[in-house]
C-alpha positions as CSV (number, residue, x, y, z in Angstrom):
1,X,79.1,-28.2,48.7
2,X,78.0,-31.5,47.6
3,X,79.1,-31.7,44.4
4,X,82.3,-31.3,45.8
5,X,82.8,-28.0,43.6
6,X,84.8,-25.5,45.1
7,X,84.5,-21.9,43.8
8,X,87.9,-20.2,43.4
9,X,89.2,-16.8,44.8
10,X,86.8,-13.6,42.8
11,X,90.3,-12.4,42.1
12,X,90.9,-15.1,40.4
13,X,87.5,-16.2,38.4
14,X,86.8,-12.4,37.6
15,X,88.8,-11.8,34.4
16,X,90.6,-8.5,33.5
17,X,88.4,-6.2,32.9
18,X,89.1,-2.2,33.1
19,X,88.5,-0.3,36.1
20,X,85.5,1.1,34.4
21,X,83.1,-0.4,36.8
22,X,82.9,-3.4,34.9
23,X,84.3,-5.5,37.3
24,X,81.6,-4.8,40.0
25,X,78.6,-5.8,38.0
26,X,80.2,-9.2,36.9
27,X,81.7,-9.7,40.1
28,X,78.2,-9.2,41.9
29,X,76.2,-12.1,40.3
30,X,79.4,-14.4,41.1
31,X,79.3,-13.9,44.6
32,X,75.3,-13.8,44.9
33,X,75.7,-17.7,43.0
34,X,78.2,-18.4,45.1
35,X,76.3,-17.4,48.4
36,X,72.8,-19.3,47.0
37,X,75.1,-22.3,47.0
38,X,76.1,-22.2,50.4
């Protein structure tokens, strides 16, 4: 990236959230951001 920003690991920017399904729907929007900026 440009801005020289560097996204870290989804293990690692998702916080702990219970296995309720949770984690999905705030780990999908991360990694769609992520893929609009590459």
């Amino acid at each position: 990236s440009s801005l020289g920003y560097r996204p870290p690991a989804p293990e690692t920017a998702t916080p702990p959230l219970p296995p309720s399904g949770s984690a999905t729907l705030h780990l999908q929007p991360a990694m769609a951001k992520e893929s609009r900026m590459h």
